[in-house]
PLY file of the C-alpha trace (Angstrom):
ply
format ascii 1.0
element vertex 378
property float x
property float y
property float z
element edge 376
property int vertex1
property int vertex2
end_header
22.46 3.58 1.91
19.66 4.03 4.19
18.44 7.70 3.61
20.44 8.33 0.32
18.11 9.89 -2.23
17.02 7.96 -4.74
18.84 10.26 -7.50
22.04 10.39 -5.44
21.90 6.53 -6.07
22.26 6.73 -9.53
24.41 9.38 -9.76
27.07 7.19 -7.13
26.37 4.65 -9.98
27.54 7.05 -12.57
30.51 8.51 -11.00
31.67 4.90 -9.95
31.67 3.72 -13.51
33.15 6.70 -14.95
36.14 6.41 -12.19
36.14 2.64 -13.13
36.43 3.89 -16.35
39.56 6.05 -16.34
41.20 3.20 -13.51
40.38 5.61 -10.49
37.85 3.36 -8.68
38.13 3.36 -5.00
40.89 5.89 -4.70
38.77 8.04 -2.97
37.11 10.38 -5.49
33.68 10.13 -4.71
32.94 9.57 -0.69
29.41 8.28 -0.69
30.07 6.96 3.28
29.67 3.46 2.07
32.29 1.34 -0.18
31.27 0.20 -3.55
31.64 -3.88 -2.45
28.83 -3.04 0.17
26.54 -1.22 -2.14
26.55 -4.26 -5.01
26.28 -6.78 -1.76
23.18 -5.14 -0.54
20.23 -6.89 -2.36
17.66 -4.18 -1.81
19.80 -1.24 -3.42
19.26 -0.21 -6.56
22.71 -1.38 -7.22
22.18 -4.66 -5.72
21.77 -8.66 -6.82
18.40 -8.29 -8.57
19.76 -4.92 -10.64
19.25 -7.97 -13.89
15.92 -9.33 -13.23
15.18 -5.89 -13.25
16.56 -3.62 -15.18
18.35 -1.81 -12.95
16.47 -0.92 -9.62
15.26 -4.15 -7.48
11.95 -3.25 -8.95
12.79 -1.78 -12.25
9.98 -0.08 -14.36
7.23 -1.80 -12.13
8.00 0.90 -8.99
7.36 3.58 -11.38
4.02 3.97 -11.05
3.99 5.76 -7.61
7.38 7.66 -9.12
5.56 11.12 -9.72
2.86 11.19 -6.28
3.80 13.52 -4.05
0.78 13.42 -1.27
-1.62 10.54 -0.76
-4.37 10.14 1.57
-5.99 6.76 3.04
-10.04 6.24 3.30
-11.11 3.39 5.79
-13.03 3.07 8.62
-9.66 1.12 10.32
-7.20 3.49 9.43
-9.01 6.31 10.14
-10.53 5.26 13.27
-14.09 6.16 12.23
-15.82 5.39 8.94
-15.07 8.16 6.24
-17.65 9.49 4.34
-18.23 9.93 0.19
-17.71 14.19 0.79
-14.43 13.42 2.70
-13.10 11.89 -0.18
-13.87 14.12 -2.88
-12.78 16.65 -0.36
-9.20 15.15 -0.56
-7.15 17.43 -2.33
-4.33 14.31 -2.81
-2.85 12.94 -5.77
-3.26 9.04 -4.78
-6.43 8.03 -3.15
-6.96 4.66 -0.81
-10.11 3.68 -0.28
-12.51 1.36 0.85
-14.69 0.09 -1.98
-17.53 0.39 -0.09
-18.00 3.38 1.30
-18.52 4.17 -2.81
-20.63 2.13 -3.49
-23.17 3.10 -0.35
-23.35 6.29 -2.00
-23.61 5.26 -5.50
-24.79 1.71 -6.21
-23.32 1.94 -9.78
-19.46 1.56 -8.14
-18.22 3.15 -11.94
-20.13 6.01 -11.25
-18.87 6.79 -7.95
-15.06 6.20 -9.55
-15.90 8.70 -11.89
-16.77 11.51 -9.91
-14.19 11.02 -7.34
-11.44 10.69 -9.77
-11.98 14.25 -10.94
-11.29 13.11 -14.85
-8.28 11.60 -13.80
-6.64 14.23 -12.01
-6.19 11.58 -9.35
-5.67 7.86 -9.16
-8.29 5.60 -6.61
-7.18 2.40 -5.24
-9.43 0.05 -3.97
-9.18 -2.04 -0.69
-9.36 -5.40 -0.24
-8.83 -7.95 2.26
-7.21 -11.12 1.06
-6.98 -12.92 4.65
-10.17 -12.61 6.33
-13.99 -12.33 5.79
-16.84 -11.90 8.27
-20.46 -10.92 8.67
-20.50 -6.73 6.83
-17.89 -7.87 4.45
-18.69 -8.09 0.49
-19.88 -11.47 -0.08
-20.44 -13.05 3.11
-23.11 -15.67 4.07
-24.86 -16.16 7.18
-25.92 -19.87 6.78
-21.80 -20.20 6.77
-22.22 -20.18 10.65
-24.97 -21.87 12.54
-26.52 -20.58 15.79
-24.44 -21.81 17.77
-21.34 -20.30 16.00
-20.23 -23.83 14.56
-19.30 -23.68 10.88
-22.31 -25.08 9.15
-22.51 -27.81 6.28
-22.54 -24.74 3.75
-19.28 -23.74 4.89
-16.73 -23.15 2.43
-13.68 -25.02 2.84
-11.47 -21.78 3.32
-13.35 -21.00 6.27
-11.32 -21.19 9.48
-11.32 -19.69 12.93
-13.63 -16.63 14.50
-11.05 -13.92 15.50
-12.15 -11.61 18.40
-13.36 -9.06 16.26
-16.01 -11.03 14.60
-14.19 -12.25 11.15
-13.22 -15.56 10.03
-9.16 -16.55 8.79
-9.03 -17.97 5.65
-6.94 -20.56 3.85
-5.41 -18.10 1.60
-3.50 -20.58 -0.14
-6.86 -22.76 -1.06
-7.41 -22.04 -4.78
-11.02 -21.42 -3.95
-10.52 -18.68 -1.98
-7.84 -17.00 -4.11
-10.38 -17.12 -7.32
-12.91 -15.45 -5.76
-10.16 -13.16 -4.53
-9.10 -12.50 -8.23
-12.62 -11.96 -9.40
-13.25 -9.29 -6.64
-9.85 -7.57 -8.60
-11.16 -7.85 -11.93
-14.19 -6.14 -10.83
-12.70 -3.62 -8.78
-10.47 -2.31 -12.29
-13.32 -2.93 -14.34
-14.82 -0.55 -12.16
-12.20 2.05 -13.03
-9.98 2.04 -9.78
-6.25 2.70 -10.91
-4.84 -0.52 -9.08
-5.56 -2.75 -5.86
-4.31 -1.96 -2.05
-4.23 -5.64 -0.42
-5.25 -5.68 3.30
-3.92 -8.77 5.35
-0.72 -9.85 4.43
0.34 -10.19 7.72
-1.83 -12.75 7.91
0.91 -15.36 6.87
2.31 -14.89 10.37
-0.57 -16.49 12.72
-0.76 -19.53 9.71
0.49 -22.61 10.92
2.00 -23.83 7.53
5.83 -24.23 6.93
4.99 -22.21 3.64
2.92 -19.75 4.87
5.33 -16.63 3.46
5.71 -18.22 -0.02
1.93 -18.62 -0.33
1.12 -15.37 0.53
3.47 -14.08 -2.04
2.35 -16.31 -4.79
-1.15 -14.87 -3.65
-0.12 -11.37 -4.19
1.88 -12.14 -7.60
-1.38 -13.47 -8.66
-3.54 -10.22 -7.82
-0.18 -8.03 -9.58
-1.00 -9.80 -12.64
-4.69 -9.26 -12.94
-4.60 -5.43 -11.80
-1.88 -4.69 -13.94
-3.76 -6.02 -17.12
-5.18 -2.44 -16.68
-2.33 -0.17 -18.33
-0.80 1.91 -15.55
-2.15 -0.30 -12.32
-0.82 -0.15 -9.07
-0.33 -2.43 -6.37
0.15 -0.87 -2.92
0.01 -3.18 0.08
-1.79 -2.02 3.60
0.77 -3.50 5.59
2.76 -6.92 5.34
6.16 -5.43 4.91
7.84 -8.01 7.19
7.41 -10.10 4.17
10.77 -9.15 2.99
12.58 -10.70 5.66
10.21 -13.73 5.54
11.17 -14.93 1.99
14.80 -16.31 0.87
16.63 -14.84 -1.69
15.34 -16.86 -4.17
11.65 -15.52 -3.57
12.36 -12.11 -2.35
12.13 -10.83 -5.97
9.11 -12.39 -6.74
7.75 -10.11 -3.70
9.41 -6.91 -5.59
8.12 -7.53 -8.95
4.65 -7.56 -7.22
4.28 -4.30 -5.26
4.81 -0.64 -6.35
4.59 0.84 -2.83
3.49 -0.37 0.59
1.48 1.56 3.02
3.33 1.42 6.71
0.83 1.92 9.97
1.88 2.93 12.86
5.62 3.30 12.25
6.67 6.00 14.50
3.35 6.54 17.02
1.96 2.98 16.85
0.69 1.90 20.21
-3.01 0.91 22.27
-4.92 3.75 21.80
-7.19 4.83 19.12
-4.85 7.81 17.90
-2.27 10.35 19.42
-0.42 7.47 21.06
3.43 8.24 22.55
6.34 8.28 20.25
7.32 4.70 19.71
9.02 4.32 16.40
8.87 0.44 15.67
12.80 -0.64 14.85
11.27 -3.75 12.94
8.93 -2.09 10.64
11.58 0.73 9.60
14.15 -1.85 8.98
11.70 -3.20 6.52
10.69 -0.27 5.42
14.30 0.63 4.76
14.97 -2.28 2.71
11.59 -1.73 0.34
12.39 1.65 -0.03
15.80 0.93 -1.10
14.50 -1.34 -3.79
12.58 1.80 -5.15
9.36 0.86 -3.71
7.43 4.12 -2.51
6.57 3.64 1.01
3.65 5.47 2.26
3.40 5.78 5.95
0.44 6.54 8.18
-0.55 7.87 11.90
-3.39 8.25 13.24
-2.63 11.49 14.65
-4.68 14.69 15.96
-2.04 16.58 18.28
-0.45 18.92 15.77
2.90 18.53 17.56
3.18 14.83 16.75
1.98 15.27 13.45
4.31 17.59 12.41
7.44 15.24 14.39
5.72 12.41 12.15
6.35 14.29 9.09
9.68 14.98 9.57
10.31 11.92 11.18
8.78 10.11 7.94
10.10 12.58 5.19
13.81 12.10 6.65
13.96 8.54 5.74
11.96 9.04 2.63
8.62 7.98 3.35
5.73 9.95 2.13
3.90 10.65 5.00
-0.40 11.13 5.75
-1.86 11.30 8.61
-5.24 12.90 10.39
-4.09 16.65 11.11
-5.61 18.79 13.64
-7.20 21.03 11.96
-7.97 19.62 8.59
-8.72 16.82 6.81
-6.96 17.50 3.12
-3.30 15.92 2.75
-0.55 16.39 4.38
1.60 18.34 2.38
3.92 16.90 0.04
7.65 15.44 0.72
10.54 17.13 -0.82
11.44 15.60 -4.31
14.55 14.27 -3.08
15.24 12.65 0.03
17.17 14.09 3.02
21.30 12.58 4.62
-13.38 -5.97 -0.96
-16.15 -7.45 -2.95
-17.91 -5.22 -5.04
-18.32 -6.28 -8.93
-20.11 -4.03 -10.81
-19.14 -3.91 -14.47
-17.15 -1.81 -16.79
-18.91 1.23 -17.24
-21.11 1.91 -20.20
-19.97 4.20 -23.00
-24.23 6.01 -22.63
-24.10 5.04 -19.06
-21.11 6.42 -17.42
-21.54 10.68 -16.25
-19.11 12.70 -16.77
-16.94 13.92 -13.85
-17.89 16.83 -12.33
-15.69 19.97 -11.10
-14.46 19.12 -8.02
-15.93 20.74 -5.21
-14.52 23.80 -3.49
-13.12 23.10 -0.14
-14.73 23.88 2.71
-13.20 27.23 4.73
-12.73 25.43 7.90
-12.80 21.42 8.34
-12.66 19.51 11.65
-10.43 16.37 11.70
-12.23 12.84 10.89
-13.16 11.12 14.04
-10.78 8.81 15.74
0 1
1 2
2 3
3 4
4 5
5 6
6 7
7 8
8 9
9 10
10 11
11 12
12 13
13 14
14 15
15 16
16 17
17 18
18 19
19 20
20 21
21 22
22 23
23 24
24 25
25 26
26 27
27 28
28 29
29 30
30 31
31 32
32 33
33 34
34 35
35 36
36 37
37 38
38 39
39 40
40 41
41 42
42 43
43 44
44 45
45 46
46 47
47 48
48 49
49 50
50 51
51 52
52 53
53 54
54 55
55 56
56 57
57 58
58 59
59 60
60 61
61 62
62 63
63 64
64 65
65 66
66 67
67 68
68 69
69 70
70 71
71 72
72 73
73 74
74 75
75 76
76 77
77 78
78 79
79 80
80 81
81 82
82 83
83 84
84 85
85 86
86 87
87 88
88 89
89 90
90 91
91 92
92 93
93 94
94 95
95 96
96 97
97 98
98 99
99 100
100 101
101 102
102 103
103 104
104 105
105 106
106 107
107 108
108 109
109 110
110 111
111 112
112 113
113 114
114 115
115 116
116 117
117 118
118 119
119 120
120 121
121 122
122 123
123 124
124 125
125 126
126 127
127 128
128 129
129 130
130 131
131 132
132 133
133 134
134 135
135 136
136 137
137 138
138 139
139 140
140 141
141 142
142 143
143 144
144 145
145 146
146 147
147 148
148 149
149 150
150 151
151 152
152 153
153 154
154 155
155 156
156 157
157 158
158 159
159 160
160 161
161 162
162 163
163 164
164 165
165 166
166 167
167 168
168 169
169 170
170 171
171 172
172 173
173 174
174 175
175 176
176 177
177 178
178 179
179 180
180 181
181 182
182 183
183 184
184 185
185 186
186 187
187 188
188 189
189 190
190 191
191 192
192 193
193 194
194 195
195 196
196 197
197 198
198 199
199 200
200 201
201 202
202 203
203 204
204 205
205 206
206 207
207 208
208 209
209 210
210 211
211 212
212 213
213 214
214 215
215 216
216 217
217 218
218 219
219 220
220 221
221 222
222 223
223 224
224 225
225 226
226 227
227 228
228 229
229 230
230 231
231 232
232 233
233 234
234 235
235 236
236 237
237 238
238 239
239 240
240 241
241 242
242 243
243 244
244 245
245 246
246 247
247 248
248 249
249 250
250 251
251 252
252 253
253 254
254 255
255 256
256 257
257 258
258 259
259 260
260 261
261 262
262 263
263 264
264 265
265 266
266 267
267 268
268 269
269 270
270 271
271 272
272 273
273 274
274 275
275 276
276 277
277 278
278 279
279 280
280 281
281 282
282 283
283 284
284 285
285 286
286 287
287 288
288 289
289 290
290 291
291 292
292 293
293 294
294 295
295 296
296 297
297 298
298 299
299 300
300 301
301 302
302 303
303 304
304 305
305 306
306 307
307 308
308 309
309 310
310 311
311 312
312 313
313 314
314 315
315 316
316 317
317 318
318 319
319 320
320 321
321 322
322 323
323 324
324 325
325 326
326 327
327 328
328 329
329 330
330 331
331 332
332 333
333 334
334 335
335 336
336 337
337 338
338 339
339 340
340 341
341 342
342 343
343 344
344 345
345 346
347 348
348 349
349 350
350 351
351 352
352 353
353 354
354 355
355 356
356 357
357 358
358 359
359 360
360 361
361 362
362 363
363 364
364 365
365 366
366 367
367 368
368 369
369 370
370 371
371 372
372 373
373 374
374 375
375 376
376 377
């Protein structure tokens, strides 16, 4: 069912029970290219094993909050390849808006304030960044006396703490209940704030831990940060990466994953590769695989090149839009969205609090685009 739209899903569905219905099944009155045994055998369709748990697509109601976006556009310095700043945002002319938490909050101490303007009154929805697998010297609540001179952990040290990667941050035990309540405090800040759900960097990180339960930790991780975004009505969970998860759990876990995530952001699907951007066509048979299977359990999947050369941008899109994928990337010759798909398919640490009813501005008109942009610096 792999490139099957969505809608053609449920109208197979339909059709199948109404030939069920009148004793017609499988006599060859609707040709969907797959049988109907392979469809209900396939645990990532929406006709699948977890239809129950669900109520009727793998994820049910939960994927539904990424049902009506249409173009989305990412804000941080690693996926864009050079840090973005607070114009470029409110520049965006995107429905669903990734960003780093603290490139707001540089330009407006008061993080509710910053939410404010760059939602636009809600005409858009912001989702904060936040890395739940690493921490190092420029992130949101790090300490120096953690690491002595000599780059030995000192006595301060939290437990959680583990090995310097060559970039400069620290692995942590994701799975110490430490680290995962400070994790959930920097969520209930973050929607306190007024972001409109929580984008979860690191997931892959279960992949380089040397624990026989490294998968099912970082799930229970991410169930945990599902549950505190989504006490906000309306919250949104959308992954930076980590689809591989999906293969990585059983089926008795696999759902658990689902029930988490509306979406998941995929990098470097098609062009992924050494170089900063424009890299060679190299679509990545793993990730789409994945992909594939999230986006047949309804989950939108969002995927992202860094790209400059208009003629791989435009083979991303269609690359991206023909398996369903909602595609972004850094254009040539602007930096506003990529345009949106078709509707159907084609064959970090910042806690400021809640905002004050006297305190918080109103937002203001968004500003008028530019005439001519360059693209963001890769």
């Amino acid at each position: 069912m792999i490139g099957v739209p969505n809608r053609g899903r449920v109208f197979l569905s339909l059709a199948t029970a109404v030939l069920a219905a009148a004793g017609l099944a499988g006599c060859g009155g609707v040709n969907s290219g797959t049988s109907n045994s392979s469809l209900s055998n396939d645990p990532f369709s929406s006709n699948g094993g977890y239809s129950a748990a669900y109520g009727g697509g793998a994820g049910g109601a939960v994927g539904q909050g990424l049902s009506g976006v249409t173009s989305w556009d990412i804000w941080t310095t690693s996926a864009r390849g050079g840090k973005p700043t607070f114009a470029d945002i409110v520049h965006s002319t995107a429905q669903l808006l990734i960003v780093d938490p603290a490139i707001l909050s540089e330009v407006q101490p008061k993080l509710n304030k910053a939410v404010v303007q760059v939602r636009q009154g809600g005409s858009r929805r912001l989702v904060a960044t936040i890395d739940i697998a690493s921490i190092g010297p420029g992130s949101p609540g790090w300490k120096s006396e953690w690491v002595a001179k000599d780059g030995s952990f000192s006595p301060q040290a939290p437990g959680w703490l583990t090995a310097k990667a060559s970039d400069g941050s620290y692995a942590v035990k994701y799975w110490d209940p430490a680290w995962q309540a400070l994790v959930l405090d920097r969520v209930r800040a973050l929607m306190s704030a007024g972001f409109d759900g929580i984008a979860p960097e690191g997931l892959d990180g279960y992949m380089s831990a040397d624990r026989p339960t490294a998968s099912v930790d970082m799930t229970d991780l991410l169930v945990k940060i599902s549950q505190e975004a989504r006490k906000t009505p309306n919250a949104v969970v959308v992954p930076l990466g980590g689809a591989s998860l999906v293969d990585a759990l059983d089926d008795k876990k696999r759902p658990d994953l689902l029930s988490s995530i509306d979406g998941i952001v995929g990098v470097g699907v098609f062009y992924g590769g050494p170089k900063p951007a424009d890299n060679d066509l190299n679509p990545r048979a793993d990730l789409i695989a994945d992909l594939d299977k999230l986006d047949r359990a309804d989950k939108k999947v969002l995927a992202f090149e860094r790209l400059t050369d208009a003629g791989k941008v435009t083979d991303f899109q269609a690359r991206a839009r023909s398996r369903g994928y909602l595609p972004d990337a850094v254009p040539a010759l602007t930096g506003t969205a990529v345009p949106a798909a078709p509707a159907s398919k084609p064959a970090s640490w910042i806690g400021p609090p809640a905002p004050d009813s006297d305190d918080a501005p109103q937002a203001p008109a968004a500003p008028a685009l530019p005439s001519s942009t360059t693209a963001i610096p890769v």
